[in-house]
MARRO-982941 format. One record per residue (C-alpha): residue in three letters; chain; y, x, z. Coordinates in steps of 0.2 Angstrom, whole numbers, plus 5000, padded with zeros to 4 digits. Each point is the difference from the previous one (the first is absolute). Layout:
BEGIN
+------+-------+------+------+------+
: resn : chain :    v :    u :    w :
+------+-------+------+------+------+
:  ALA :     A :    Y :    X :    Z :
...
+------+-------+------+------+------+
***
This chain:
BEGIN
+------+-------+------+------+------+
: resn : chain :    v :    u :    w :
+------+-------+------+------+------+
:  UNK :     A : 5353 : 5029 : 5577 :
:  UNK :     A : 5008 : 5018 : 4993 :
:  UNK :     A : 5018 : 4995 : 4999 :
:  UNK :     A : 5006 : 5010 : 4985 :
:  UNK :     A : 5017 : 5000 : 4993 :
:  UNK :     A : 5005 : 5013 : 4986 :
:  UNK :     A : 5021 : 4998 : 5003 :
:  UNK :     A : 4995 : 5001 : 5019 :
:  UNK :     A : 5015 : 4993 : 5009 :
:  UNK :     A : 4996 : 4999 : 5017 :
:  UNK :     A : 5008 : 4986 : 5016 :
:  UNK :     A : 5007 : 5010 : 5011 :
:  UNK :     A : 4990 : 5007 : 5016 :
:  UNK :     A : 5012 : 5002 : 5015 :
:  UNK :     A : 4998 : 5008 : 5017 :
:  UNK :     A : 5013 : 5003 : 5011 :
:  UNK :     A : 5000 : 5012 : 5016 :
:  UNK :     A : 5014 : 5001 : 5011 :
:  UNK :     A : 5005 : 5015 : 5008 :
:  UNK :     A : 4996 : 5007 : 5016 :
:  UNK :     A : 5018 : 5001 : 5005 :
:  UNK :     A : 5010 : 4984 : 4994 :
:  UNK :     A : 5014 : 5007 : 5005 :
:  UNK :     A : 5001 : 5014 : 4993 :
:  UNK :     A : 4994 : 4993 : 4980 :
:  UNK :     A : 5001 : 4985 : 4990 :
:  UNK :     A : 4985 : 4990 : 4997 :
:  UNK :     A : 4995 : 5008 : 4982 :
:  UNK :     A : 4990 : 4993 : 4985 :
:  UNK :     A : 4987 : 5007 : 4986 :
:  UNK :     A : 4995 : 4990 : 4984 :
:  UNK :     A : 4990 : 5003 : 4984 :
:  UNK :     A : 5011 : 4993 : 4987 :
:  UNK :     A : 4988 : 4999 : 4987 :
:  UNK :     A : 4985 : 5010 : 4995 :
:  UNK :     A : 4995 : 5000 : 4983 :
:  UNK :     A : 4987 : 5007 : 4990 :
:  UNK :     A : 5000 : 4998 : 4981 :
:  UNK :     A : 4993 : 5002 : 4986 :
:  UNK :     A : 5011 : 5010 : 4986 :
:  UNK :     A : 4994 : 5015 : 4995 :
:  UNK :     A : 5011 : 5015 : 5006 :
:  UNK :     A : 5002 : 5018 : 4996 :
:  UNK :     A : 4982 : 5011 : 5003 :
:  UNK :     A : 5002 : 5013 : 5015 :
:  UNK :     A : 5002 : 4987 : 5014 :
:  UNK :     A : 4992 : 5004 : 5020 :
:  UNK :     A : 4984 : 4994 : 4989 :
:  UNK :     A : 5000 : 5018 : 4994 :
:  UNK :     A : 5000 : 5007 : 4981 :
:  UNK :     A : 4997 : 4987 : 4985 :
:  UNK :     A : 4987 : 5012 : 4993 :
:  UNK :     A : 4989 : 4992 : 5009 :
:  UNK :     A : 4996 : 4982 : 5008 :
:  UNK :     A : 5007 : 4987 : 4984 :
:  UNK :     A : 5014 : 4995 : 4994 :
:  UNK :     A : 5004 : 4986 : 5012 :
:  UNK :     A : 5015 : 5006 : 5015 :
:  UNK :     A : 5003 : 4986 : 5010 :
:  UNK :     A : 5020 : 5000 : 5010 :
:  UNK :     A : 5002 : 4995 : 5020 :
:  UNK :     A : 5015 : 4998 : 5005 :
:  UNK :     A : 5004 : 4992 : 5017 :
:  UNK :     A : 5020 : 4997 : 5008 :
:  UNK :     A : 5003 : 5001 : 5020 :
:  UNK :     A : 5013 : 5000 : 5012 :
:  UNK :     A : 5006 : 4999 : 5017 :
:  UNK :     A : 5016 : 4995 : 5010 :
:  UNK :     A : 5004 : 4999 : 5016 :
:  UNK :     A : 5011 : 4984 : 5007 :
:  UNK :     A : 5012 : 5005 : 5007 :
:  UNK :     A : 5007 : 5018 : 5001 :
:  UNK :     A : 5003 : 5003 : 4981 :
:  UNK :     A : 5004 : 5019 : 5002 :
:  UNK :     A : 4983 : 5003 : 5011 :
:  UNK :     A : 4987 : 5010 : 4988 :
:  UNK :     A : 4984 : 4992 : 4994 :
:  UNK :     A : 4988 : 5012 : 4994 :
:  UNK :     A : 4989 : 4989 : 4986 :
:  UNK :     A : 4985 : 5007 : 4997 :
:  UNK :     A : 4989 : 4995 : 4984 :
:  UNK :     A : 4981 : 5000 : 4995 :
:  UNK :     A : 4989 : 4996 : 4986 :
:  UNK :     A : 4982 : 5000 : 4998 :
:  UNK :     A : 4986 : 4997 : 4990 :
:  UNK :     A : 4983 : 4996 : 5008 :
:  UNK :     A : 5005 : 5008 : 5016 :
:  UNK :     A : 5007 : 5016 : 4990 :
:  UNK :     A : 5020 : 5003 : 5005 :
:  UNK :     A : 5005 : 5004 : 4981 :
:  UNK :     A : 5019 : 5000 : 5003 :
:  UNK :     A : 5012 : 5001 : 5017 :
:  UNK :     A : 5019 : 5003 : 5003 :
:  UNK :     A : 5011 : 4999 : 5012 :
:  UNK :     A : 5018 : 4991 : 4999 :
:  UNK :     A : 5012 : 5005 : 5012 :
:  UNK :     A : 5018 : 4988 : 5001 :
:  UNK :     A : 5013 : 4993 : 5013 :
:  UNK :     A : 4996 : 4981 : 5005 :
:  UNK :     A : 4989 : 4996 : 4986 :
:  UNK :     A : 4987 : 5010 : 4990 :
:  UNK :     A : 4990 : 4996 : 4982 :
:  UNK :     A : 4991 : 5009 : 4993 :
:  UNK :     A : 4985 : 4997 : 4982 :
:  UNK :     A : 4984 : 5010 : 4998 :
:  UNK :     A : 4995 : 4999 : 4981 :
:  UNK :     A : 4985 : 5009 : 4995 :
:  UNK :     A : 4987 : 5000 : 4988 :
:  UNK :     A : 4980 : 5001 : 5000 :
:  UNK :     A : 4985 : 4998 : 4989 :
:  UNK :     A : 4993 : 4982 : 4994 :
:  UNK :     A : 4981 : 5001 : 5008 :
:  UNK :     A : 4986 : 4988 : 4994 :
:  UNK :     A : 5002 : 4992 : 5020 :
:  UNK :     A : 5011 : 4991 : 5008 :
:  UNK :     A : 5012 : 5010 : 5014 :
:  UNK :     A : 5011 : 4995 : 5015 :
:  UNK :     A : 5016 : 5005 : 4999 :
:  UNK :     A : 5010 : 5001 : 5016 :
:  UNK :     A : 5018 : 5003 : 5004 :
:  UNK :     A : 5004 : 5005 : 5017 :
:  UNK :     A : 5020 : 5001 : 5007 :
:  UNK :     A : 5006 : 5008 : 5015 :
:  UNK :     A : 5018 : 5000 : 5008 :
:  UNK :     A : 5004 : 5008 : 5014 :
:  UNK :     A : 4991 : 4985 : 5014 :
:  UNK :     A : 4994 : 4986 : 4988 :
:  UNK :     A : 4986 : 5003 : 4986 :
:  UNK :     A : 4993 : 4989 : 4986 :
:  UNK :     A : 4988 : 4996 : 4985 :
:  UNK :     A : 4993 : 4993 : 4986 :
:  UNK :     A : 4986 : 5003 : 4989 :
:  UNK :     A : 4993 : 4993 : 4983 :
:  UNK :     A : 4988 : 5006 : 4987 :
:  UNK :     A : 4998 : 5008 : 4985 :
:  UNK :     A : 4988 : 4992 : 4988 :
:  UNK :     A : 4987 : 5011 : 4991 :
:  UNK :     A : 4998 : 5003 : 4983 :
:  UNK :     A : 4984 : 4994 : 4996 :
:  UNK :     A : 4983 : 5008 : 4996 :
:  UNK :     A : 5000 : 5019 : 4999 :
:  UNK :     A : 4991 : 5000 : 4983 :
:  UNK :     A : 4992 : 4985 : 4991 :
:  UNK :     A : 4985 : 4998 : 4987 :
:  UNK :     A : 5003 : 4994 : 4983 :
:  UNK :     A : 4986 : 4992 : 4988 :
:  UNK :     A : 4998 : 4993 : 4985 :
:  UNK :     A : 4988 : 4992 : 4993 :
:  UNK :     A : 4993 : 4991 : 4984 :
:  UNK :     A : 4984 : 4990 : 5002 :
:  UNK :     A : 4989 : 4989 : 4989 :
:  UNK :     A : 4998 : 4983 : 5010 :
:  UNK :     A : 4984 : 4994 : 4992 :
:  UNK :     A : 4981 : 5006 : 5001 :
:  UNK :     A : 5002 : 5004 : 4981 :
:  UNK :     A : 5011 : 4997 : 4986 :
:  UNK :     A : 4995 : 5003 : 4980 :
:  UNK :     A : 5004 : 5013 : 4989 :
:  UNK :     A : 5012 : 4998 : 4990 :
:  UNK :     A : 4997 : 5012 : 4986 :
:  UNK :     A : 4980 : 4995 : 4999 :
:  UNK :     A : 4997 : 4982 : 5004 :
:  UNK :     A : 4981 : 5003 : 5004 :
:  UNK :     A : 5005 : 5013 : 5017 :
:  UNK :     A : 5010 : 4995 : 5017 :
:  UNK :     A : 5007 : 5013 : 5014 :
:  UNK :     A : 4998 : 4997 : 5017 :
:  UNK :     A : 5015 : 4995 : 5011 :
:  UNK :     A : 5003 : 5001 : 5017 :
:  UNK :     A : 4997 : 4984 : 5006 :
:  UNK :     A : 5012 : 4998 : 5013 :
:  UNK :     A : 5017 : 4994 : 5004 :
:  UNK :     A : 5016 : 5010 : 5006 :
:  UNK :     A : 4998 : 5011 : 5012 :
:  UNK :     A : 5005 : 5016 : 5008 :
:  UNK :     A : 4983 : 5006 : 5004 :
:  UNK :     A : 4992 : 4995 : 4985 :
:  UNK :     A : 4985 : 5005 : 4998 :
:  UNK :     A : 5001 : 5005 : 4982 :
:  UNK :     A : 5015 : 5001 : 4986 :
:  UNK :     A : 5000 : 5007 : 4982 :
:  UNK :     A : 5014 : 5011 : 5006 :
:  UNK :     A : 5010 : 5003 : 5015 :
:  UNK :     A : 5015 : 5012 : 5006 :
:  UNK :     A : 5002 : 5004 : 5019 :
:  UNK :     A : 5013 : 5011 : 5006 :
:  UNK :     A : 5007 : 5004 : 5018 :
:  UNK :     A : 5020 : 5000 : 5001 :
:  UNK :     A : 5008 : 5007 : 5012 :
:  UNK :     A : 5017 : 4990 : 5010 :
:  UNK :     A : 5015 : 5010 : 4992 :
:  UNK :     A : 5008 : 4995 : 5018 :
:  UNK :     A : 4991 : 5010 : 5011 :
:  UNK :     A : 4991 : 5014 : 4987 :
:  UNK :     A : 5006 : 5011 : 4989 :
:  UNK :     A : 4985 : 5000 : 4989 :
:  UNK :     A : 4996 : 4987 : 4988 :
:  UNK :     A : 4981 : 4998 : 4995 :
:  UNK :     A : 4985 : 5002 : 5016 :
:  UNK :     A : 4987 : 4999 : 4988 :
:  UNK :     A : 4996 : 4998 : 4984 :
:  UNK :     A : 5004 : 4990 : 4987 :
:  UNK :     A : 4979 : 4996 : 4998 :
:  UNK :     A : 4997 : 4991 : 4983 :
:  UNK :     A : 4981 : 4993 : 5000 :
:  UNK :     A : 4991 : 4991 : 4989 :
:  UNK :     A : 4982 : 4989 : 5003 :
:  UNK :     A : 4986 : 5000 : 4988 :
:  UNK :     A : 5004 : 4991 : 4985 :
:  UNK :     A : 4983 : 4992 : 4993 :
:  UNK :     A : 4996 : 4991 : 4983 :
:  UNK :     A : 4983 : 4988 : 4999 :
:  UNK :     A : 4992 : 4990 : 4986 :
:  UNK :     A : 5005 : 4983 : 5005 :
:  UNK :     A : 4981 : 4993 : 4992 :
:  UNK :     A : 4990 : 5012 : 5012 :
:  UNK :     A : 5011 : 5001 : 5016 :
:  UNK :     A : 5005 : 4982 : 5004 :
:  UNK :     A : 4988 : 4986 : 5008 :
:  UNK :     A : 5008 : 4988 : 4988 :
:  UNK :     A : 5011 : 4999 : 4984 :
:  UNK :     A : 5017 : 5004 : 4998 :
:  UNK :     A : 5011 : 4995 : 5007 :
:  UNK :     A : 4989 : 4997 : 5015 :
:  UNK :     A : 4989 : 5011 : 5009 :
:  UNK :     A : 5000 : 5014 : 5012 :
:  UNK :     A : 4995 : 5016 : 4998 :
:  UNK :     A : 4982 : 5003 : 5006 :
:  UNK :     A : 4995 : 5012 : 5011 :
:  UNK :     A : 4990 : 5007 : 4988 :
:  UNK :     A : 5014 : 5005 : 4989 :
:  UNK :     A : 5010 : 5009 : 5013 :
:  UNK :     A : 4984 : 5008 : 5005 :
:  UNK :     A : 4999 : 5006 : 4981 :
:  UNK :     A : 5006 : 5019 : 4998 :
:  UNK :     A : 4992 : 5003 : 4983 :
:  UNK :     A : 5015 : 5001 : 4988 :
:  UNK :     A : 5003 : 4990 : 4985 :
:  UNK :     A : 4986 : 4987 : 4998 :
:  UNK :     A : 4994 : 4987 : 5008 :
:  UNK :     A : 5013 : 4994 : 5014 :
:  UNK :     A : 5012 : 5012 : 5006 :
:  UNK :     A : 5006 : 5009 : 4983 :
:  UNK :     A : 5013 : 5014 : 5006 :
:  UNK :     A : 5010 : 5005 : 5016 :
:  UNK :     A : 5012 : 5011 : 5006 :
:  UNK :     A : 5018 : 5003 : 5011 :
:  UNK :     A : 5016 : 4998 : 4990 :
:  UNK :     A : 5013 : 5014 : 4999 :
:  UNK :     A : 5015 : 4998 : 5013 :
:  UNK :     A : 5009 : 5015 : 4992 :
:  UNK :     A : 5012 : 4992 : 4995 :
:  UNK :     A : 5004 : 4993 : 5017 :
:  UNK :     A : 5014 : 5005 : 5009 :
:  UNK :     A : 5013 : 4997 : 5013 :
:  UNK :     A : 5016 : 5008 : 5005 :
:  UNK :     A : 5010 : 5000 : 5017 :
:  UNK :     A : 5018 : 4999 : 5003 :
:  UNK :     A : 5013 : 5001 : 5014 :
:  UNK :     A : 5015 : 4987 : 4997 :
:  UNK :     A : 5008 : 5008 : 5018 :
:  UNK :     A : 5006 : 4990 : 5014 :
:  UNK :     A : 5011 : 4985 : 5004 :
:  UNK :     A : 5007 : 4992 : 5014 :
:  UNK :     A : 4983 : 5000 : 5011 :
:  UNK :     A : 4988 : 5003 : 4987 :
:  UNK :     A : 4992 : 5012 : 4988 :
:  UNK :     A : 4995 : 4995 : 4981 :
:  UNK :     A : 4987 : 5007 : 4989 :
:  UNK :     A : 4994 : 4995 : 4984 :
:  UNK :     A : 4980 : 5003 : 4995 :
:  UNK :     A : 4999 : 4998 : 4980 :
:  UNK :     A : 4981 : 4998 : 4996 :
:  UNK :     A : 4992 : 5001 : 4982 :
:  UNK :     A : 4981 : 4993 : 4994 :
:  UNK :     A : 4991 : 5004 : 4983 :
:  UNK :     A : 4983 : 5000 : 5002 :
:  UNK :     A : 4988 : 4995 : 4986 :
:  UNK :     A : 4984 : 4991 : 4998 :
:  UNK :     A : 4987 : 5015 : 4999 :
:  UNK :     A : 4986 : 4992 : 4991 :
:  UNK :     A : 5009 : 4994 : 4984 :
:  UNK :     A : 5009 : 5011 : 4984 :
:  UNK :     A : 5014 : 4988 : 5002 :
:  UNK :     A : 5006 : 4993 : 5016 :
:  UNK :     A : 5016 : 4996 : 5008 :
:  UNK :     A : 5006 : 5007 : 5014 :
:  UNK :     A : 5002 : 4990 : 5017 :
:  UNK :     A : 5018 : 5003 : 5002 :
:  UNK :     A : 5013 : 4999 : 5015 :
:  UNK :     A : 5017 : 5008 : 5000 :
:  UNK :     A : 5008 : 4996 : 5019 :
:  UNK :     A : 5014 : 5004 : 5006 :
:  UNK :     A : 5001 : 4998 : 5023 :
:  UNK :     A : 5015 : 5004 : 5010 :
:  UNK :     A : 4997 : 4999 : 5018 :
:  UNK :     A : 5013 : 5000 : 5010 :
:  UNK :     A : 4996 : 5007 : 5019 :
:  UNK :     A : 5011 : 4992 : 5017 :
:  UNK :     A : 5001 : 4989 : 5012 :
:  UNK :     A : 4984 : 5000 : 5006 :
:  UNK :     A : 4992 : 4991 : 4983 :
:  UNK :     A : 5000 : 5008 : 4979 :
:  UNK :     A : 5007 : 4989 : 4988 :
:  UNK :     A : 4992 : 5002 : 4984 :
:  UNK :     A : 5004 : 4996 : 4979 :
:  UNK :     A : 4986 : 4999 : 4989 :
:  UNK :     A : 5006 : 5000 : 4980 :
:  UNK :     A : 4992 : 5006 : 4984 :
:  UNK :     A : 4984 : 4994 : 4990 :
:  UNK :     A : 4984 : 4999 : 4997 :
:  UNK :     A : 4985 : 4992 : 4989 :
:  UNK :     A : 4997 : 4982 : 5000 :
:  UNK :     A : 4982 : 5005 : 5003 :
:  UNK :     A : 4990 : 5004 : 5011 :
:  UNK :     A : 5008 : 4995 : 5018 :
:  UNK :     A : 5012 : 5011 : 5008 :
:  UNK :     A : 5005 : 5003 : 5020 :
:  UNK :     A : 5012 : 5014 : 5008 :
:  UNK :     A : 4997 : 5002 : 5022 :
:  UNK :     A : 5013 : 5011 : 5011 :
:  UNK :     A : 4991 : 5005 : 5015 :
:  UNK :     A : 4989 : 4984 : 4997 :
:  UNK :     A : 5014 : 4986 : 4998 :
:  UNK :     A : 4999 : 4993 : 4982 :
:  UNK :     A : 5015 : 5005 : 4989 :
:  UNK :     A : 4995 : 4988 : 4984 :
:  UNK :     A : 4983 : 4995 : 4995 :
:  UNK :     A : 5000 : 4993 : 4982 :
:  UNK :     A : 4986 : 4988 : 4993 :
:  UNK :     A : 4993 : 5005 : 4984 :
:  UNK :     A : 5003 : 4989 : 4984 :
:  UNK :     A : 4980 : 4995 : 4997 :
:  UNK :     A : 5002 : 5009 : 4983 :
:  UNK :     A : 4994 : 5018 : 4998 :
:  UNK :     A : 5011 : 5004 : 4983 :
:  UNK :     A : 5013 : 4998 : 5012 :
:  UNK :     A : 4993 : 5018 : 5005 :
:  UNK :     A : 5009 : 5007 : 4982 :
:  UNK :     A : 5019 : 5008 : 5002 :
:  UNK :     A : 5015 : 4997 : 5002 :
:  UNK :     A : 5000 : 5003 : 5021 :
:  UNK :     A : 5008 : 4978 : 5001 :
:  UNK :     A : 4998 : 4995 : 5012 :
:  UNK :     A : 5013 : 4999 : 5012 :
:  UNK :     A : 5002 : 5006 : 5019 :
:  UNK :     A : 5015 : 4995 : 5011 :
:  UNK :     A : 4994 : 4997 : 5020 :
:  UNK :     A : 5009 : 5006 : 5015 :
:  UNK :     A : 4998 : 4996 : 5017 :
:  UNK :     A : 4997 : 5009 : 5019 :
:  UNK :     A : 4989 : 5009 : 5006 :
:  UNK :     A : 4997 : 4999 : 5022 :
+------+-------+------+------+------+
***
């Protein structure tokens, strides 16, 4: 198993070599003290190169060494000091000094979607040693956002004309639902590693509403019956099954990202999401509604999400990131519960792996 420790604080790894001529030198140590590689966000123009590109997410090495020698405290030790990242020296000095030489390396680099080997290396003048840890990645590189609202049921009546019904979507929650009256998908990108905020979209789609007469399209009374093939087989409009149809309006859907910047090992971002979308066979219909508000927040190797805002008690609702469910929300079995205000309310939060 990947040993992963963000406040990496390493045992110490010792090898000691004595000299060639004892006589002449003291037997002489080297020692990583501590390597650490932490999360806090630091200024931008580190050895990662320009901030103007790459995220907002720097992360800090910073490793202590030393070496002594024995005996002979005015003999000179010559520590030398390296630090790299996935094989890549990214910082070396050298630390000269009578008897006894420390020295610290602190440098800092990009965060990265992976995980990455960090390794200190030591040298004095006959003795050498090591230690190495790892810097966690910062999650996904860009994740996919929906959100969906569904009707459950084959069919549910009309409430403006008691004599028609409209077709549902006949399933339950999921994120590869075959149908929804409306849906928003949008590709964010991670605020850590990117600059950019959206990879696509926001889409806004909307599947075909359809109205029947409930006398002439189900095989039995209401409220039982299933629609009959001959009735979704029926494109004459208006009279005798299937009355009107058409695709709702997602105009008025909308979603803006945000950055919220980084902290110490992560990166925030807040996507603000807004649904209106009316039934498009009727004069008067209510909008199915939704007004969410998600911060992800991007380290660690995970991206811990909030979920808060409202939407309609009806029909069902759900929200996926890159496929995990975010909140899925029954619907309340009443479709009046379709009218304004946006009441019902949304508060989930929870990881994503």
């Amino acid at each position: 198993m990947k040993w992963v420790n963000w406040w990496v604080r390493v045992g110490l790894s010792l090898l000691m070599f004595v000299a060639a001529h004892a006589t002449a030198y003291a037997q002489e140590h080297s020692q990583v003290q501590s390597l650490r590689a932490s999360g806090d966000p630091v200024p931008q123009g580190g050895s990662g190169g320009s901030a103007a590109s790459g995220g907002d997410l720097w992360i800090e090495l910073s490793c202590d060494g030393g070496a002594w020698a024995d005996d002979i405290e005015d003999d000179w030790v010559y520590l030398q000091m390296w630090l790299f990242v996935e094989g890549q020296q990214v910082a070396y000095n050298l630390f000269p000094a009578r008897g006894e030489a420390y020295g610290n390396l602190t440098v800092s680099v990009r965060a990265s979607t992976i995980d990455r080997r960090v390794e200190c290396d030591v040298s004095g003048s006959y003795s050498s040693a090591s230690a190495s840890g790892t810097i966690l990645g910062s999650g996904p590189g860009s994740m996919t956002v929906k959100i969906a609202a569904f009707i459950p049921y084959e069919w549910v009546g009309n409430p403006w004309n008691t004599f028609r019904i409209f077709e549902g979507d006949n399933r339950s929650f999921s994120y590869t639902g075959p149908t929804s009256r409306v849906d928003t998908i949008i590709d964010v990108f991670n605020p850590a590693v990117n600059d950019a905020d959206i990879l696509d979209g926001p889409y806004h789609n909307a599947d075909l509403t359809i109205e029947y007469e409930a006398s002439t399209s189900l095989d039995a009374p209401m409220p039982f019956g299933h629609i009959t093939q001959a009735a979704r087989d029926d494109w004459i409009y208006e009279t005798p099954m299937k009355t009107r149809w058409a695709f709702s309006d997602t105009s008025g859907n909308s979603c803006d990202v945000q950055r919220l910047g980084a902290g110490p090992g992560y990166s925030r971002q807040q996507l603000h999401c807004i649904g209106a979308a009316s039934n498009p066979v009727v004069m008067i219909g209510a909008d199915i509604d939704w007004d969410l508000t998600f911060v992800f927040k991007y380290g660690f190797n995970k991206v811990e999400y909030s979920v808060t805002g409202c939407t309609d008690g009806f029909p069902a609702y759900e929200a996926y990131a890159n496929g995990t469910p975010l909140f899925q929300a029954e619907d309340s079995h009443r479709v009046d519960d379709l009218m304004p205000p946006c009441d019902r309310s949304i508060d989930q939060s929870g990881v994503i792996q």
